[in-house]
N, C-alpha and C positions, 0 to 999 in steps of 0.2 A: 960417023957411026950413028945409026938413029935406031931411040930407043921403042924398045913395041908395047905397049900399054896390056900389061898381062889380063886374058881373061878371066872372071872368076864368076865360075860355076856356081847358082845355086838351088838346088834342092827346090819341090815341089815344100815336102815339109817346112823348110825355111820361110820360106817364100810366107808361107801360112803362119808360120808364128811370127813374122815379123809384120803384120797385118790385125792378126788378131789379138797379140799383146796388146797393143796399144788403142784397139776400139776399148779391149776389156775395161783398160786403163781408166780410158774416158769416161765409160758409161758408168763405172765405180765410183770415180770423181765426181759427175754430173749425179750418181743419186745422194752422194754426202751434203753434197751443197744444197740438191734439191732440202732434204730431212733438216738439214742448219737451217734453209731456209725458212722454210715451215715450221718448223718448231720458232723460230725467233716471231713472226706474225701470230702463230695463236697465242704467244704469251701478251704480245702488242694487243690483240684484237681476240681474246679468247671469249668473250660477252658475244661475239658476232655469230662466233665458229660453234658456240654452246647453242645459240639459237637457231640454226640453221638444222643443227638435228634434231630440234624440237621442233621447228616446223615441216621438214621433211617425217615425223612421226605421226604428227596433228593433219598432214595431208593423207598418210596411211589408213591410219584407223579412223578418219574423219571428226575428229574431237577440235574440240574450239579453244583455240590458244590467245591469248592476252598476256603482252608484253611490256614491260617497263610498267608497271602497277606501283601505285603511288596512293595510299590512301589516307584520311581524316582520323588520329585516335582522339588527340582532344584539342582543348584551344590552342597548344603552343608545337604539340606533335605531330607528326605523320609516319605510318611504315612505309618501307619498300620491298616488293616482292619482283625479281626478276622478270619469272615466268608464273601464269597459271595457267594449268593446264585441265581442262574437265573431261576425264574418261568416262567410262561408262557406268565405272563402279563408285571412283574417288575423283575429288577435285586436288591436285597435284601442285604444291608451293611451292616453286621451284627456285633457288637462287645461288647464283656463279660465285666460284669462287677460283684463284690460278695459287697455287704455291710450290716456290723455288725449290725442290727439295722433298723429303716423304715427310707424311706424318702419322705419330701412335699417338696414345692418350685413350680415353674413355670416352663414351658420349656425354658423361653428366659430369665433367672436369670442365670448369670456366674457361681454359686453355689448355692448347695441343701442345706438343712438342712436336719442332720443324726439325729437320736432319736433313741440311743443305750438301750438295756434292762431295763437297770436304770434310761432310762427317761434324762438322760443327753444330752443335744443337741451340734453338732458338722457341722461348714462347710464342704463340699466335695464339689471337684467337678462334674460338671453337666453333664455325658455324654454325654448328646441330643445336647448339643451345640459343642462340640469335633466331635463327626458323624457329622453334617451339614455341618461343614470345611470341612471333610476327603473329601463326599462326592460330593462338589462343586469341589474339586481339580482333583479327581479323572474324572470327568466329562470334565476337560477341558483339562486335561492331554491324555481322549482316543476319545474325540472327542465325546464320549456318548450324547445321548439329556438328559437335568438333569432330564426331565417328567417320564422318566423308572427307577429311582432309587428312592429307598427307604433307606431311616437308620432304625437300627433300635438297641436301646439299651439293651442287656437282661442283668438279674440280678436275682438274688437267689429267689429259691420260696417261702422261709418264710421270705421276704422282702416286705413290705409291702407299694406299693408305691400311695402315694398321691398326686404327681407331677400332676399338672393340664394341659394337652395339647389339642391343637385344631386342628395342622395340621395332613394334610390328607402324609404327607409323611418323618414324623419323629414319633418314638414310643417310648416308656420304655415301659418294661410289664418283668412278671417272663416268666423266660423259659419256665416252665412246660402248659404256655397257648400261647407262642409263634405260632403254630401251628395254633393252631384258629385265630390268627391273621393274619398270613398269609394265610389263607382259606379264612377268611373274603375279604381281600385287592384282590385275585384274583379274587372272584366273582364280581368284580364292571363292572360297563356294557361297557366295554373297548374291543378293539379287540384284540387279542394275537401278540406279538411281531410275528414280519416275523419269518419264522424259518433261514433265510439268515441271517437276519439283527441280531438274536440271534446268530448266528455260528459265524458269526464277533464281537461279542462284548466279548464271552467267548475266543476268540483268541487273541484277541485286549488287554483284561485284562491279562489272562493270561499269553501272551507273557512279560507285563510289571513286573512280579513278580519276585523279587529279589532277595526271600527266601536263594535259596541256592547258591547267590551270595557272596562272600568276599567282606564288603563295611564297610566306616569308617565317612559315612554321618551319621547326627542324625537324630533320630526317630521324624517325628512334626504330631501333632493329630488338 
């Protein structure tokens, strides 16, 4: 007796969901892992990923960026400033910061308080109060008026910051909205730096950078 291998009919619709489930599937998968992916590299390399949209901004509105700034406070010190950034209006302090978690606190609190995924709370310190040093030093160090400079702290875009501030020339904010904030800051109804008085202050700074100096001062923020 032999046996007949039963047809089985399927559906147009079948047909389609058993096609389309499983692309969905993948492409779902393929973007988790893509965002695990990415998120795990900018925390690795976020100094890279912070710089890249400052110079993607500094090629926009054509302003002159200086990076890794390393300057002389006195015989045993030196600051470090990230990024500078010279608009049109202000000269822009800019330096990176990544943290695991959100953070509240004040701006004129010595430290933040971190609130990592678990809800677990932890001291850090405050960047906004480290720029406000940097940036007084650097001011009297190039003779700069302090009125043209901004600080400005950036930090991870799924960081979620509740730091309460008021001044009009220190920030925290995520990189990824950095931009708007410096859009913002240059539309205030201010008149643009000379373009002289701008050419000496990028030579003035510049000149002071240390970067690819051989020096055995310590770094003070």
């Amino acid at each position: 007796m032999t046996l007949k291998t039963p047809f089985i009919f399927i559906t147009s619709g079948q047909l389609a969901f058993f096609i389309v489930v499983p692309t969905v599937i993948l492409i779902v998968a393929g973007f988790a892992l893509y965002f695990l992916f990415r998120s795990r590299m900018i925390k690795k390399d976020f100094k890279y990923f912070y710089y890249k949209r400052l110079y993607r901004l500094a090629m926009d509105k054509d302003y002159y960026l200086i990076n890794n700034f390393i300057f002389k406070i006195d015989d045993s010190h030196v600051g470090r400033i990230d990024h500078i950034l010279f608009g049109d209006k202000y000269i822009y302090l800019i330096n990176d910061s990544y943290f695991d978690g959100d953070i509240e606190g004040k701006e004129n609190d010595r430290s933040l308080i971190l609130i990592n995924k678990v809800g677990k709370k932890y001291y850090v310190d405050n960047p906004i109060i480290d720029n406000r040093n940097i940036l007084t030093k650097l001011a009297i160090v190039t003779g700069i008026d302090k009125s043209l400079l901004i600080s400005i702290s950036l930090i991870n875009d799924n960081c979620h910051s509740g730091v309460i501030t008021s001044s009009k020339a220190s920030y925290i904010i995520q990189s990824n909205k950095m931009k708007y904030l410096i859009k913002a800051i240059e539309s205030r109804p201010i008149g643009k730096i000379n373009a002289k008085e701008l050419a000496n202050a990028v030579k003035a700074i510049d000149k002071l950078n240390r970067r690819k100096r051989n020096t055995n001062v310590k770094e003070n923020h």
